[in-house]
N, CA, C and O atoms as a MOPAC input file, in Angstrom:
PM7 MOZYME 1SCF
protein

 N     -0.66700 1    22.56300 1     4.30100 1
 C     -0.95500 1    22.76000 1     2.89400 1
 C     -0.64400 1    21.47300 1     2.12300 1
 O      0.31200 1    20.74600 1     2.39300 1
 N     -1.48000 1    21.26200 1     1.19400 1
 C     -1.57100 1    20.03400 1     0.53000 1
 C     -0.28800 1    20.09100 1    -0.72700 1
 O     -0.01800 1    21.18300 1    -1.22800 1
 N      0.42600 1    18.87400 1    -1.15400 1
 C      0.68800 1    18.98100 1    -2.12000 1
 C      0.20800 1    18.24500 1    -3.38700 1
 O     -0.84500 1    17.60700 1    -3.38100 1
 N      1.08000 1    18.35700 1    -4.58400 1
 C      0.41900 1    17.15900 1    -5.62600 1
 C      0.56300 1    16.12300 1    -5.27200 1
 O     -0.26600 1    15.24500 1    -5.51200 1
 N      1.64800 1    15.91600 1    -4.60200 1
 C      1.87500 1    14.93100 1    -4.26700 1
 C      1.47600 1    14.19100 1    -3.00500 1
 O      1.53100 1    12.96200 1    -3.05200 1
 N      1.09300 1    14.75800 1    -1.91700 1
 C      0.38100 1    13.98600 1    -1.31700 1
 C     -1.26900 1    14.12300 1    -1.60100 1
 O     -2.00400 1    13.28300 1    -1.08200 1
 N     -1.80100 1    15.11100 1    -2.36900 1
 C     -2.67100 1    14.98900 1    -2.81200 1
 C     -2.63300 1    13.41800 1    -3.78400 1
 O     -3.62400 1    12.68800 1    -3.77300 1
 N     -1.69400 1    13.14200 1    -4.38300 1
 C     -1.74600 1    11.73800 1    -5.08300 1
 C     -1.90500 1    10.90800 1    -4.30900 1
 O     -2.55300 1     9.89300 1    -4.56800 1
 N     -1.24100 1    11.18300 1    -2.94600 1
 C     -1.05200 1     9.82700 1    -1.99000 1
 C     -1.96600 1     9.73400 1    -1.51900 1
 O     -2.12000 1     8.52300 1    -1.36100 1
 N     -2.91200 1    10.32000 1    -1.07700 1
 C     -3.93000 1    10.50700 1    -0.58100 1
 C     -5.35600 1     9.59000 1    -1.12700 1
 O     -6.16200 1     8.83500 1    -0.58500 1
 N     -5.06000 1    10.34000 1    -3.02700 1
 C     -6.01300 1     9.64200 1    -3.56900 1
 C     -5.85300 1     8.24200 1    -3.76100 1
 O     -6.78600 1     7.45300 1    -3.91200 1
 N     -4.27300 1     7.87100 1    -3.74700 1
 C     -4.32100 1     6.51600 1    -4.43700 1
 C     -4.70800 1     5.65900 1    -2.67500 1
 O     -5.23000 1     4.54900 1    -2.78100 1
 N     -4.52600 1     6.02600 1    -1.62900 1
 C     -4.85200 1     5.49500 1    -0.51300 1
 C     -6.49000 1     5.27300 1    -0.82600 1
 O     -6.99400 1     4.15300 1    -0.72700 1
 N     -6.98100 1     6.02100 1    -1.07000 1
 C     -8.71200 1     5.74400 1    -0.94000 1
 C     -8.91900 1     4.84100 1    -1.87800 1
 O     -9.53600 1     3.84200 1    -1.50700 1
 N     -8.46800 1     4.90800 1    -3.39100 1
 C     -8.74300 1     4.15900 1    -4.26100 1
 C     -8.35700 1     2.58600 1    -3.38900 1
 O     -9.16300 1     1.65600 1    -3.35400 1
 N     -6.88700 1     2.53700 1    -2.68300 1
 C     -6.42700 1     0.88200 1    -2.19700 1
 C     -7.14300 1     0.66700 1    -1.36100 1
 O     -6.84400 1    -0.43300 1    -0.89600 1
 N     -8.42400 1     1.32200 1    -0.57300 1
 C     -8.66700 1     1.38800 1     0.52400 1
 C    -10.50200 1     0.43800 1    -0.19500 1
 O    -10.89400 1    -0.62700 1     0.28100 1
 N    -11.00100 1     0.94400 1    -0.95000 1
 C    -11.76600 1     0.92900 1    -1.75500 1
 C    -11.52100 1    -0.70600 1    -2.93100 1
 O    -12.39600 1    -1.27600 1    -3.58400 1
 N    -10.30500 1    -0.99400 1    -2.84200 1
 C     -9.92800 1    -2.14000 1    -3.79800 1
 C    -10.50200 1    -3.03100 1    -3.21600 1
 O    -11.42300 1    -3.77700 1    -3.54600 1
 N     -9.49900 1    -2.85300 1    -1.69100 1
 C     -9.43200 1    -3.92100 1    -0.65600 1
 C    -10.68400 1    -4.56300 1    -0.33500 1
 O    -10.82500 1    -5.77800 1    -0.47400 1
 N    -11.75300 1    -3.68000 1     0.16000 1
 C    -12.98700 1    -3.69500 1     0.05100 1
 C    -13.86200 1    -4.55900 1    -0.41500 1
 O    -14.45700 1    -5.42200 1     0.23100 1
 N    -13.96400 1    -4.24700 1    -1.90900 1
 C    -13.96000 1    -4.74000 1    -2.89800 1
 C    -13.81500 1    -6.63900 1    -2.84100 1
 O    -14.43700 1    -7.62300 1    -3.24000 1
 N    -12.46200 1    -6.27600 1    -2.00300 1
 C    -11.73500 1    -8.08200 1    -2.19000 1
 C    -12.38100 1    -8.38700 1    -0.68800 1
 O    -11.54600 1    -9.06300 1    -0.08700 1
 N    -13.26600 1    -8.20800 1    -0.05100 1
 C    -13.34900 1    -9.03100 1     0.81800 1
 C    -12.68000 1    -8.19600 1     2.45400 1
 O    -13.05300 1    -8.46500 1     3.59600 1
 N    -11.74600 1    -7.28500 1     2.08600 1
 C    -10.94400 1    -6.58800 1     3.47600 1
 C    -11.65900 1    -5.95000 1     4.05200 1
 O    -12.64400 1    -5.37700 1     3.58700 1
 N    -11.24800 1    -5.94100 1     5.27300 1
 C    -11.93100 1    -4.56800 1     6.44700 1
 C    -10.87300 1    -3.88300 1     6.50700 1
 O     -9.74800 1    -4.37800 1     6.43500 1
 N    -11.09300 1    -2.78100 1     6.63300 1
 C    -10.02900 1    -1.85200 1     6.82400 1
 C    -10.36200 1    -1.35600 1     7.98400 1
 O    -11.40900 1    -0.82100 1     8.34900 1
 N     -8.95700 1    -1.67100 1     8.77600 1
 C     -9.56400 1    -1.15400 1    10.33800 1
 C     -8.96500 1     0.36500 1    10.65900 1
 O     -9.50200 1     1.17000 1    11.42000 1
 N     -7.77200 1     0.57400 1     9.93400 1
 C     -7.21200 1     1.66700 1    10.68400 1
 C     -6.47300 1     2.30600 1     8.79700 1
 O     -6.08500 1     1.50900 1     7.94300 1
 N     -6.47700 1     4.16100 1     8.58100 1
 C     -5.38300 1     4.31600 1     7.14600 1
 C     -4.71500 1     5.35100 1     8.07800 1
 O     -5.34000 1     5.81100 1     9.03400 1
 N     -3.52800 1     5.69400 1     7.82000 1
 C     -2.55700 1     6.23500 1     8.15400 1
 C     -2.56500 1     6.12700 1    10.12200 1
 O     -2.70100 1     7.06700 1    10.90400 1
 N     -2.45200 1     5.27100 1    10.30900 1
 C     -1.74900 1     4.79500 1    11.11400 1
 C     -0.53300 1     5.50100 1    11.70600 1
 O      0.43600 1     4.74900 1    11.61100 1
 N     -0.19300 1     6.75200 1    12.32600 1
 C      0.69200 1     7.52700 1    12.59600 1
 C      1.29900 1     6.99500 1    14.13900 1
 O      0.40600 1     7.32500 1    14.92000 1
 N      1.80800 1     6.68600 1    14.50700 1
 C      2.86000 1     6.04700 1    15.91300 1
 C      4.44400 1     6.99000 1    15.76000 1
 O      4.88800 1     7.53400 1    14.74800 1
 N      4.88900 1     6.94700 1    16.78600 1
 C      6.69600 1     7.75400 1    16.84200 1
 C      7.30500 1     6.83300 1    16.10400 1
 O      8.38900 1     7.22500 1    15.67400 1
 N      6.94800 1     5.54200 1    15.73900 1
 C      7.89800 1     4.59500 1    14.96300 1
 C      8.14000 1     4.71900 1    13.69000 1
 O      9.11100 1     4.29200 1    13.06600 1
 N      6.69200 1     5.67700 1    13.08400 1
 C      6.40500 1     5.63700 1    11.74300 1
 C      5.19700 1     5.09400 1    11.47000 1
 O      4.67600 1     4.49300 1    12.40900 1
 N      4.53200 1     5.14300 1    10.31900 1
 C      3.21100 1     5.82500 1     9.27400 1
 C      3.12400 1     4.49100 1     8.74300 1
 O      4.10800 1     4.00500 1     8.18500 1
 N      1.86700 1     3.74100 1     8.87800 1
 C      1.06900 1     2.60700 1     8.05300 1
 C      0.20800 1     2.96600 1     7.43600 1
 O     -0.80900 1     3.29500 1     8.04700 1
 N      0.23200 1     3.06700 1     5.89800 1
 C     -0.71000 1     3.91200 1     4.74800 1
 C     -2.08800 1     2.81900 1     5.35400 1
 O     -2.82500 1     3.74600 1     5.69000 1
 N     -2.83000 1     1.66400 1     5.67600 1
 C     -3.10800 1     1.15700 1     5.95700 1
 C     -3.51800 1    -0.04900 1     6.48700 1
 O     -3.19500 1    -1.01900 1     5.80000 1
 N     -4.09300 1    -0.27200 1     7.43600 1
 C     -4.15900 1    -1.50800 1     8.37900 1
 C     -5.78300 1    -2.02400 1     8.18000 1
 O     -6.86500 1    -1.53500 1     8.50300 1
 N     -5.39700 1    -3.17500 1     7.52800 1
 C     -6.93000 1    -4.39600 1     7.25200 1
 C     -6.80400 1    -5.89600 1     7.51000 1
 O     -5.74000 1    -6.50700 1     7.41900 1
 N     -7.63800 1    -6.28100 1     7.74500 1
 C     -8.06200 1    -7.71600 1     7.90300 1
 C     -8.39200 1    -8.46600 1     6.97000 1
 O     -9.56200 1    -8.32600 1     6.61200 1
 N     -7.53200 1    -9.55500 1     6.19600 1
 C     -8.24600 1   -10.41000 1     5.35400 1
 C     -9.61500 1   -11.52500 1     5.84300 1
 O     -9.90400 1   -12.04000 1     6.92200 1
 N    -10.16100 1   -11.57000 1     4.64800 1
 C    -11.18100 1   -12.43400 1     4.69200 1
 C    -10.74800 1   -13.54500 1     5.80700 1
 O    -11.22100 1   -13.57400 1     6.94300 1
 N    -10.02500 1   -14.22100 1     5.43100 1
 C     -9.44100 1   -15.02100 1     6.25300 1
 C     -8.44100 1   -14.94500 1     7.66700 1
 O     -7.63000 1   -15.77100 1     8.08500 1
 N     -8.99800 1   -13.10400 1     8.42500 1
 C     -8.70700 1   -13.09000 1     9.21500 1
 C     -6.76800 1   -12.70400 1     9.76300 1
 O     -6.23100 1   -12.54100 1    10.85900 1
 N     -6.33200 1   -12.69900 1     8.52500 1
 C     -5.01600 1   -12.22500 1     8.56900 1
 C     -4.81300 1   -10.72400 1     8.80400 1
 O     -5.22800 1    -9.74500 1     8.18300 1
 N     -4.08400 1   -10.84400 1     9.84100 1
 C     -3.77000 1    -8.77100 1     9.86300 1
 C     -2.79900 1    -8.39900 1     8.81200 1
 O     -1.68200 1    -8.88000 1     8.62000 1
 N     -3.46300 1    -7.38000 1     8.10400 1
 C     -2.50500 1    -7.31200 1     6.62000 1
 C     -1.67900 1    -5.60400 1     6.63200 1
 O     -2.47500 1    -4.69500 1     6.39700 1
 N     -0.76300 1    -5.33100 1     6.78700 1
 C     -0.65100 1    -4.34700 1     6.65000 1
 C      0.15200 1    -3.76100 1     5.23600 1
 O      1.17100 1    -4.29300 1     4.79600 1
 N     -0.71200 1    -2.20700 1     4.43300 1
 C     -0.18700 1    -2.51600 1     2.82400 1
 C      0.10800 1    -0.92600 1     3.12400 1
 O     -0.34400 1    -0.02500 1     3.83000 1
 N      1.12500 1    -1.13300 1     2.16900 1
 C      2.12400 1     0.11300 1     1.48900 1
 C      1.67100 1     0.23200 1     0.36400 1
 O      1.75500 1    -0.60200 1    -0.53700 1
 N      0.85800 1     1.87500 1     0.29700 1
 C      0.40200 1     2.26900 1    -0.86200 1
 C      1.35500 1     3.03000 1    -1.62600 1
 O      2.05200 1     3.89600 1    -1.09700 1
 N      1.41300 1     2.73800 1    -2.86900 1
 C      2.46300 1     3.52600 1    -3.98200 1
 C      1.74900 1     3.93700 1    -5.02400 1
 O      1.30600 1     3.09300 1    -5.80300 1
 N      1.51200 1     5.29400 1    -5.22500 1
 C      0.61800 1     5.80000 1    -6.43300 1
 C      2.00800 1     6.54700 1    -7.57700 1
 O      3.03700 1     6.92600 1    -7.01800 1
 N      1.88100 1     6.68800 1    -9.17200 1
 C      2.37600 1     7.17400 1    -9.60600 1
 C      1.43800 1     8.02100 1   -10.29700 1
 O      0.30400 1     8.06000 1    -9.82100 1
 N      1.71600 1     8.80600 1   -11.47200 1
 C      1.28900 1     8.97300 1   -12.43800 1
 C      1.93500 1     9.41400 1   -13.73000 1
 O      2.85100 1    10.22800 1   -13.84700 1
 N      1.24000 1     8.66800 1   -14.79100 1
 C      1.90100 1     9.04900 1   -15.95100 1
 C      1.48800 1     9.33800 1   -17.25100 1
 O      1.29900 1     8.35200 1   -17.96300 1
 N      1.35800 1    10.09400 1   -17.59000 1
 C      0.69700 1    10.95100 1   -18.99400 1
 C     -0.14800 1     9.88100 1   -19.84500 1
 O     -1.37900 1     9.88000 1   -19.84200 1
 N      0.97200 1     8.57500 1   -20.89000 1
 C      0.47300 1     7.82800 1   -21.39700 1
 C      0.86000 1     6.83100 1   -21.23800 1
 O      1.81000 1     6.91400 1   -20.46000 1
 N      0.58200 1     5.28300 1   -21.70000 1
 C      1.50500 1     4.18900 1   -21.18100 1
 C      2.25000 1     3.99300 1   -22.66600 1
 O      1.89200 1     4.41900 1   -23.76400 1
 N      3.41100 1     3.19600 1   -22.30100 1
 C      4.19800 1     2.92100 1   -23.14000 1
 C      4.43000 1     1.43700 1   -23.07600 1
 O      5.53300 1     1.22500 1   -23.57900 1
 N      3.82900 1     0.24100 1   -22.64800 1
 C      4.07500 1    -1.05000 1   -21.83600 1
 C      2.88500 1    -1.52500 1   -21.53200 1
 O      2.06100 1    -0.95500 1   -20.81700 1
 N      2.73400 1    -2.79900 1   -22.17500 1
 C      1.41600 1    -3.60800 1   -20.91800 1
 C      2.02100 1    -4.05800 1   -19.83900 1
 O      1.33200 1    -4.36600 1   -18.86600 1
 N      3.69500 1    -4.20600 1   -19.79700 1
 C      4.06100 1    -4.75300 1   -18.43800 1
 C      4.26400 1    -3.52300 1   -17.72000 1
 O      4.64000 1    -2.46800 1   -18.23100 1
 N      3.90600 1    -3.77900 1   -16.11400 1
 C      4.14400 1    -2.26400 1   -15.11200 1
 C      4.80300 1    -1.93100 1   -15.02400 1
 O      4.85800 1    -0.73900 1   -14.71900 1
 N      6.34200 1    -2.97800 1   -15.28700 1
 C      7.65200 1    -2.36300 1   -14.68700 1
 C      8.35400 1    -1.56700 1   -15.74300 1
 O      9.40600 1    -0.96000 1   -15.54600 1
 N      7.82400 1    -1.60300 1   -16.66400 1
 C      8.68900 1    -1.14700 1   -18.05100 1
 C      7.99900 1     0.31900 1   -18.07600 1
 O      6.77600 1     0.37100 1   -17.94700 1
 N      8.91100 1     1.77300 1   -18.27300 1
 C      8.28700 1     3.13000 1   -18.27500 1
 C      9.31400 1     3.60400 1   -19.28900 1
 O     10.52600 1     3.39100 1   -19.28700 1
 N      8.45300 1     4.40800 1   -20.30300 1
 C      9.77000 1     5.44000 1   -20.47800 1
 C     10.95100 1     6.19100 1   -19.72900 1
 O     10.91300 1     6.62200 1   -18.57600 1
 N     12.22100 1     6.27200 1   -20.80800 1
 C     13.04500 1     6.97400 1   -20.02100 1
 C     12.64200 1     8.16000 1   -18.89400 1
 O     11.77000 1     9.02200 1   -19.00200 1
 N     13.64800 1     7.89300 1   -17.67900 1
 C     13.04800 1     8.92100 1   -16.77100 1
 C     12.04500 1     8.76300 1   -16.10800 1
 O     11.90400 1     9.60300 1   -15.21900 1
 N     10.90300 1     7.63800 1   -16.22700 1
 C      9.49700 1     7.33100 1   -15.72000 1
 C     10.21100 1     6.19900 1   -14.25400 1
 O     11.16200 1     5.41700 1   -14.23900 1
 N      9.12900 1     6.64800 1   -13.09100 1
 C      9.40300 1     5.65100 1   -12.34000 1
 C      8.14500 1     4.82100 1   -11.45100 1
 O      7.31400 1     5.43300 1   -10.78000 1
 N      8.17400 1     3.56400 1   -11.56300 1
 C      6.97400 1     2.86100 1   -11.88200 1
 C      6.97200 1     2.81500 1   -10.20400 1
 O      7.95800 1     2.70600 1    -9.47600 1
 N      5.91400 1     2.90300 1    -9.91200 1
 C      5.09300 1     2.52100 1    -8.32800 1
 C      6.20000 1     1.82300 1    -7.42400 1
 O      7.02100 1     2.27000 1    -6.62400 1
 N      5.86400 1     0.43900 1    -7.91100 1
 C      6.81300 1    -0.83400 1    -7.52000 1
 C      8.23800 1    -0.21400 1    -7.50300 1
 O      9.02700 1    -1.04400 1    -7.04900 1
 N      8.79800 1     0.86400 1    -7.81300 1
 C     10.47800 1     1.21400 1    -8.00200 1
 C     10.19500 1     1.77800 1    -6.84800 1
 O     10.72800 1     1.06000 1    -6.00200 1
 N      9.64400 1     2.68000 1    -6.31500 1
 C      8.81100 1     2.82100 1    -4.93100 1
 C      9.52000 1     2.50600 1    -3.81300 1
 O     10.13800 1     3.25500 1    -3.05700 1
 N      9.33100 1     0.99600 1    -3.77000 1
 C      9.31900 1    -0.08300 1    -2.78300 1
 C     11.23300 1    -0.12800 1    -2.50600 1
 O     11.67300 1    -1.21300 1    -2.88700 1
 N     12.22900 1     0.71900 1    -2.00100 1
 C     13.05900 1     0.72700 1    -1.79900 1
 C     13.34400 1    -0.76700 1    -0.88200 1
 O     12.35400 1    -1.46000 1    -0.64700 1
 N     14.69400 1    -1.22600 1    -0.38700 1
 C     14.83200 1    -1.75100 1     0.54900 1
 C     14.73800 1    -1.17900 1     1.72200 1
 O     14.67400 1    -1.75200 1     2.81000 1
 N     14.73000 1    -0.06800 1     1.51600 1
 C     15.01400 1     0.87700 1     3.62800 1
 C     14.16500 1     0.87400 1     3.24300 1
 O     13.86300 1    -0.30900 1     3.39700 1
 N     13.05500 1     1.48800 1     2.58600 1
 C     11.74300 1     1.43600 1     3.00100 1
 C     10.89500 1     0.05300 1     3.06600 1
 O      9.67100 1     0.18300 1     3.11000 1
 N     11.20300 1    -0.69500 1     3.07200 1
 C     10.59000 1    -2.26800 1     3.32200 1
 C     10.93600 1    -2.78100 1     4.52500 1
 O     10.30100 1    -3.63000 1     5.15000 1
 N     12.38000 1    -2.03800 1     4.98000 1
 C     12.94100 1    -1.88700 1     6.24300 1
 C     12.24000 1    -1.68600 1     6.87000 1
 O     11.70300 1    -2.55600 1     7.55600 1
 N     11.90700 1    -0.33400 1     6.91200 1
 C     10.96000 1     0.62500 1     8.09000 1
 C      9.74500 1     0.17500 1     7.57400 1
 O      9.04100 1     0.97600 1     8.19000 1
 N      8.90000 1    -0.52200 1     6.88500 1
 C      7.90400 1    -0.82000 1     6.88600 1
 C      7.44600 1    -2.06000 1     7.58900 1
 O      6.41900 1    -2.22400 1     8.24700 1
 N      8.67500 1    -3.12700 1     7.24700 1
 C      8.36300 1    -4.45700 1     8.27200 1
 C      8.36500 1    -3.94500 1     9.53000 1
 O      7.41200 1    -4.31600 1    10.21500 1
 N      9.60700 1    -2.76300 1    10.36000 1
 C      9.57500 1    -2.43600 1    11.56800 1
 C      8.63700 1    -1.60400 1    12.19200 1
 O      8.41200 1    -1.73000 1    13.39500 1
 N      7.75000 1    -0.30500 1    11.12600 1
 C      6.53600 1    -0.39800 1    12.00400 1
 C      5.63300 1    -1.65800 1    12.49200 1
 O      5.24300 1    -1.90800 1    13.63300 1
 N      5.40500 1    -2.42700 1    11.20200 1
 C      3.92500 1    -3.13200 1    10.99500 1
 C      4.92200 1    -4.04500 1    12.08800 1
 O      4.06900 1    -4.88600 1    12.37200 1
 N      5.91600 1    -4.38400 1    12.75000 1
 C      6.04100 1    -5.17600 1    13.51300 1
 C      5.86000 1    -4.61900 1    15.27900 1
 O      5.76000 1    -5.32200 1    16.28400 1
 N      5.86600 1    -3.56300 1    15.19200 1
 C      5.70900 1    -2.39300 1    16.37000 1
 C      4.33300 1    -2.24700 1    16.75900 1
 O      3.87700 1    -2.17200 1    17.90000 1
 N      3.59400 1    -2.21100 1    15.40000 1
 C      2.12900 1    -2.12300 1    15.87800 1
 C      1.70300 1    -3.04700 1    16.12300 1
 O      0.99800 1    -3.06300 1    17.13200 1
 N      1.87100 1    -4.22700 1    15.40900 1
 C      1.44800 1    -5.80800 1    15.25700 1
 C      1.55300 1    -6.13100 1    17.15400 1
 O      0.48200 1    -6.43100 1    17.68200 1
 N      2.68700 1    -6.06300 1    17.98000 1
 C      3.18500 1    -5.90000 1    18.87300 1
 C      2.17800 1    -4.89800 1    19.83000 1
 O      1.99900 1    -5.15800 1    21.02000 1
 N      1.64600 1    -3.91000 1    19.27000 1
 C      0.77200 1    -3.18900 1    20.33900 1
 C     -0.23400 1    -3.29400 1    20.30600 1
 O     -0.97700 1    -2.65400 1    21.04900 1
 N     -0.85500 1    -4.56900 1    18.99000 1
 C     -2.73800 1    -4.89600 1    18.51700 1
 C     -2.51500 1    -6.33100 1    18.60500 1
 O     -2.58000 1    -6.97300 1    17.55600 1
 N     -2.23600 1    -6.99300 1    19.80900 1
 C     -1.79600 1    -8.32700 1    19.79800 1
 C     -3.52800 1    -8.74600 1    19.50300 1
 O     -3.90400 1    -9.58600 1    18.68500 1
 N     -4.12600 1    -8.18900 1    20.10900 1
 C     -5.89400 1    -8.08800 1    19.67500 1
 C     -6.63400 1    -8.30500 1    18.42800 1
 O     -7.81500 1    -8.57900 1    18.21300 1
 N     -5.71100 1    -8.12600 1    17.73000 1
 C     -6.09000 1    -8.11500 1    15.95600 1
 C     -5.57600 1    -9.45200 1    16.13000 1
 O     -6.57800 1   -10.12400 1    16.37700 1
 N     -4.69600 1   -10.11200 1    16.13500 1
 C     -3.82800 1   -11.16600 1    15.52000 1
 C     -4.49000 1   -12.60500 1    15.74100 1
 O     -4.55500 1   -13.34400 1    16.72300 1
 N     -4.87600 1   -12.68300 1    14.65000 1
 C     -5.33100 1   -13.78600 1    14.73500 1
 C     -4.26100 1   -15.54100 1    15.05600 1
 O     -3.82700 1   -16.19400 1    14.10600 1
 N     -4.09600 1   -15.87000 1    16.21700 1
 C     -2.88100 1   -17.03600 1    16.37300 1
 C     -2.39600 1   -17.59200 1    15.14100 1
 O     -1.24300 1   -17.50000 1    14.71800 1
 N     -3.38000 1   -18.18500 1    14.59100 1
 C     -3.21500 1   -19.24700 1    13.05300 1
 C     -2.72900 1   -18.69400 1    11.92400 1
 O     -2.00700 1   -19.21800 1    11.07500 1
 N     -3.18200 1   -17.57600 1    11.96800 1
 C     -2.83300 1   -16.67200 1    10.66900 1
 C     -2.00600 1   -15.69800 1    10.46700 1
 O     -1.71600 1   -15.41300 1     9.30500 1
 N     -1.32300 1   -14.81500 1    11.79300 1
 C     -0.81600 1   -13.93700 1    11.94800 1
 C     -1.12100 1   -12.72400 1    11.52300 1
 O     -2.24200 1   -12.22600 1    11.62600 1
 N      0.40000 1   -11.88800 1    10.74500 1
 C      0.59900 1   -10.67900 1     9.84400 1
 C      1.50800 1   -10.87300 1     8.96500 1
 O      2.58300 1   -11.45700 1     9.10000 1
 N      0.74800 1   -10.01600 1     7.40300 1
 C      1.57900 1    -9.84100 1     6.75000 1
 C      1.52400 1    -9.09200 1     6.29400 1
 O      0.52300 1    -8.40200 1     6.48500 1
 N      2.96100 1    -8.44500 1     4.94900 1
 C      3.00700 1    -7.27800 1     4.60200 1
 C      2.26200 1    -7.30200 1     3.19700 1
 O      2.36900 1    -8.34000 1     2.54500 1
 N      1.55600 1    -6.30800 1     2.70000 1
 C      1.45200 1    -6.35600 1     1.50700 1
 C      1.70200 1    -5.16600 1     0.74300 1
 O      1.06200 1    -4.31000 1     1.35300 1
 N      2.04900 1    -4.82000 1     0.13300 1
 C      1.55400 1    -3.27400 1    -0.86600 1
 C      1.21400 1    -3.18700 1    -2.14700 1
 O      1.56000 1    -3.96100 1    -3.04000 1
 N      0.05400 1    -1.57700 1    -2.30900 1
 C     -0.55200 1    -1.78700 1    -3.95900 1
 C      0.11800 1    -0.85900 1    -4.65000 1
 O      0.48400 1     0.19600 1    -4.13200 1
 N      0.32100 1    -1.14900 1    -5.79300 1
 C      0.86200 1    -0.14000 1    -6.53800 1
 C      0.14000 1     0.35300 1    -7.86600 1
 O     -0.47900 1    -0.30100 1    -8.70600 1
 N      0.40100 1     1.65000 1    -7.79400 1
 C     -1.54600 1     2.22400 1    -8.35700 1
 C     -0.71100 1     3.14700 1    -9.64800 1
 O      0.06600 1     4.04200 1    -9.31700 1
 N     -0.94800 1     2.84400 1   -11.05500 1
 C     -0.17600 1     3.53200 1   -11.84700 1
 C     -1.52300 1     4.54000 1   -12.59900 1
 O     -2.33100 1     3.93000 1   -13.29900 1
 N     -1.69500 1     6.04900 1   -12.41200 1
 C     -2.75500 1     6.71800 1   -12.93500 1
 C     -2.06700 1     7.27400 1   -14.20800 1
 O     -1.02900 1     7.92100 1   -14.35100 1
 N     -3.04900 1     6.77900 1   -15.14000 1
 C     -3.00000 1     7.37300 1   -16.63900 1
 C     -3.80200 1     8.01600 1   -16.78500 1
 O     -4.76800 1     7.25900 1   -16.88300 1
 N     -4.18700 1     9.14700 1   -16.89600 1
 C     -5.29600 1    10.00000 1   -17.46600 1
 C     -6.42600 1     9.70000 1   -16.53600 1
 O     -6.42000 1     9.71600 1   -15.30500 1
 N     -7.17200 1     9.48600 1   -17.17400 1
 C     -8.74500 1     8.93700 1   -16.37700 1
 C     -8.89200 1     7.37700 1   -15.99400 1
 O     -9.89200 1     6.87500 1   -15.48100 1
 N     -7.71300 1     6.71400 1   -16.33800 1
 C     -7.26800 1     4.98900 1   -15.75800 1
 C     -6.34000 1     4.85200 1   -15.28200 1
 O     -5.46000 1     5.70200 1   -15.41800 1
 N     -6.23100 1     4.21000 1   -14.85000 1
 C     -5.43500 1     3.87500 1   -13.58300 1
 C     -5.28100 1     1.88900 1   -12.99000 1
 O     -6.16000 1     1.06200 1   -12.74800 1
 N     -3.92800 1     1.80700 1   -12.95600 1
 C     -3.90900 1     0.31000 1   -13.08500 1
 C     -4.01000 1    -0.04700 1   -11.73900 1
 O     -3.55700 1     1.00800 1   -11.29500 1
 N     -4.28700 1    -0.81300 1   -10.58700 1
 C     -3.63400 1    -1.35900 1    -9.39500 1
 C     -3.14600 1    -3.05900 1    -9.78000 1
 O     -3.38800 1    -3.88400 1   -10.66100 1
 N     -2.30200 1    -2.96900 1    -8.49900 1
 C     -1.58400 1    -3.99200 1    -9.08300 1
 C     -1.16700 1    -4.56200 1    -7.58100 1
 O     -0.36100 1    -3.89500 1    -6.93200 1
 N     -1.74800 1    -5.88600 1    -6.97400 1
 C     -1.72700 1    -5.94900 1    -5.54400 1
 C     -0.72800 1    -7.22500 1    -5.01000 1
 O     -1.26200 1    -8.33300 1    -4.98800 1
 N      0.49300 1    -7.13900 1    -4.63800 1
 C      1.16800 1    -7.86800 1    -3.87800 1
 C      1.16900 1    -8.45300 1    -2.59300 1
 O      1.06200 1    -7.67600 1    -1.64400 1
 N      1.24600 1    -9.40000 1    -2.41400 1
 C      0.58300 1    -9.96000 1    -1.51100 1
 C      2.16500 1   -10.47300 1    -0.80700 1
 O      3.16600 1   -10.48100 1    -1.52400 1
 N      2.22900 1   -10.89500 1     0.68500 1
 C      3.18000 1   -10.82200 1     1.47100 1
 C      4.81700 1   -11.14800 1     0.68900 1
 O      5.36300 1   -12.07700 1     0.09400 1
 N      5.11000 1    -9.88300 1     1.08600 1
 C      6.38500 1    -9.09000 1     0.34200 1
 C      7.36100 1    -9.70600 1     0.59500 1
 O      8.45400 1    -9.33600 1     0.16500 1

């Protein structure tokens, strides 16, 4: 059974999936499930880099801020998300898989981490894309 919340995760995955796109990425593999742990998705930059990104969707009624990080009291922005244990276990999958798709890896260019962070307001919605973390 679905929740709102991974119903959010879900959507904001297609929307990053769809950005990426957009920029030039292939997306080779989204949820990525292994015993090590879950890669929201696995793409290839233009330039051949294996990229692996941590999607973070929020949502929030209205904005209060043109900057992302700033929310009303109680609001918690995408990017707040991005714990340290979870950057933990995120370098240690994408280094587990990286390790089992030596096939992807391009010598020159390697892997890196990236993640988007997708703030939905009503019918808009910001992304906001970090590039190796």
């Amino acid at each position: 059974m679905l929740t709102q919340k991974s119903e959010l995760g879900a959507w904001g995955e297609k929307l990053a999936c769809e950005y990426l796109v957009e920029k030039g990425y292939r997306v080779l593999e989204i949820n990525a499930k292994e015993k090590w742990g879950e890669l929201d998705i696995v793409a290839q930059a233009r330039d051949k880099t294996l990229v692996f990104v941590e999607v973070k969707t929020v949502t929030r009624q209205q904005k209060t801020s043109d900057k992302p990080q700033e929310t009303r009291y109680g609001e918690v922005s995408a990017e707040s998300q991005m714990t340290s244990a979870k950057i933990r276990k995120f370098k240690t999958a994408a280094s587990l898989y990286a390790g089992s798709h030596q096939e992807l890896i391009n010598d020159k260019k390697g892997w890196r981490l990236d993640v988007i962070a997708i703030t939905k307001n009503g019918d808009n919605c910001d992304i906001r894309h970090y590039e190796n973390i």
